[in-house]
N, C-alpha and C positions, 0 to 999 in steps of 0.2 A: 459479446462482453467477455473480458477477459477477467477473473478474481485469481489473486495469486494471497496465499492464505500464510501467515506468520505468525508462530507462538514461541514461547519461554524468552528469551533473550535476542536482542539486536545489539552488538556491539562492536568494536573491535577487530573482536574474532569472527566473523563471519560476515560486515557489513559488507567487501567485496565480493566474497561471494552472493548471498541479496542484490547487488545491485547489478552482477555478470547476468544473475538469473533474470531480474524482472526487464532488463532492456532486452534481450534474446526474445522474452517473450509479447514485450508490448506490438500490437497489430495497429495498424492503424487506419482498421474498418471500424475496429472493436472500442469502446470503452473500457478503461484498465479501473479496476477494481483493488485498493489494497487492503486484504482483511487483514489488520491484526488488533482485533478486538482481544486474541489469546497471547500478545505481547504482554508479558509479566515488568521486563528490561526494556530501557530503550536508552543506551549510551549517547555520548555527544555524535561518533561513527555511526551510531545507526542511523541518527538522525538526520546526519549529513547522506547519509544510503537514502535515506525516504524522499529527500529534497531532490537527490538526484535524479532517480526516479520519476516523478513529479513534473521538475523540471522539462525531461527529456520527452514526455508523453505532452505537453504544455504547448512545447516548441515544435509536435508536429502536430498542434490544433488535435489533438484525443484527449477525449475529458477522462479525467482521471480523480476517482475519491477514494480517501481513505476511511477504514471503518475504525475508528484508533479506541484502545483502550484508555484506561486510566493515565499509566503511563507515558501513551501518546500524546492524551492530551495535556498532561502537562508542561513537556517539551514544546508541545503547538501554540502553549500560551506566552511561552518566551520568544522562542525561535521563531514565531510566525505572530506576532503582535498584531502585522494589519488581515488575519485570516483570509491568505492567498492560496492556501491550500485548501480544495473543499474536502467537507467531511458531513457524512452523514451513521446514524443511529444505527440502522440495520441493510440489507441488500432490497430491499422491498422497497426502501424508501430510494436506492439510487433507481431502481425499477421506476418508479414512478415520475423521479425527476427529468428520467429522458427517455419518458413513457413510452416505454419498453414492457413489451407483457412477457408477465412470470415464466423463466426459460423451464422448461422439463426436467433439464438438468442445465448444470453452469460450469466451465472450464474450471478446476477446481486444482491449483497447482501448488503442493505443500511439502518441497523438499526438504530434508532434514539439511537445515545452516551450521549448526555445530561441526565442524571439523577436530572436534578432540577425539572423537569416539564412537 
């Protein structure tokens, strides 16, 4: 399993970057994991970043969830109306969905997106 972990903002500014990072990393032994339960922002760009994503892990059969915050979820409720993106609560629960037992440790991948500074 792959988790690649995303806080404070998704927009604009840094959605291509998010998206350079998460395909570089998606495997496709692994299950892609997107944490951003610590997304504060999530722009129309990010959201188009998250879809892409998504998309791309989709289309080579890797299940891929998002752990979304508030934020997330609000976009998932427009932008994803017939909920084709899965999404679950905490990593315990994607553990269990594709009853996988609890890793020791998990690929844990949280580059800093901001390119201002």
């Amino acid at each position: 399993m792959v988790v690649i972990a995303a806080g404070g903002d998704l927009d604009a500014t840094n959605a291509g970057c998010f998206v350079e990072y998460a395909l570089r990393h998606i495997d496709e032994k692994h299950a892609l994991v997107l944490d951003l339960r610590k997304l504060e922002f999530l722009g129309t760009e990010g959201f188009l970043a998250l879809k892409t994503a998504w998309s791309y892990a989709h289309q080579r059969a890797i299940d891929c969830t998002l752990l979304p915050s508030a934020a997330v979820d609000r976009l998932l409720e427009i932008g994803d109306p017939e909920c084709t993106v899965s999404t679950a609560d905490s990593l315990r629960e994607v553990l269990n969905r594709l009853a996988l037992p609890r890793p020791a440790t998990a690929t844990i991948m949280n580059p800093r997106w901001d390119h201002r500074g």
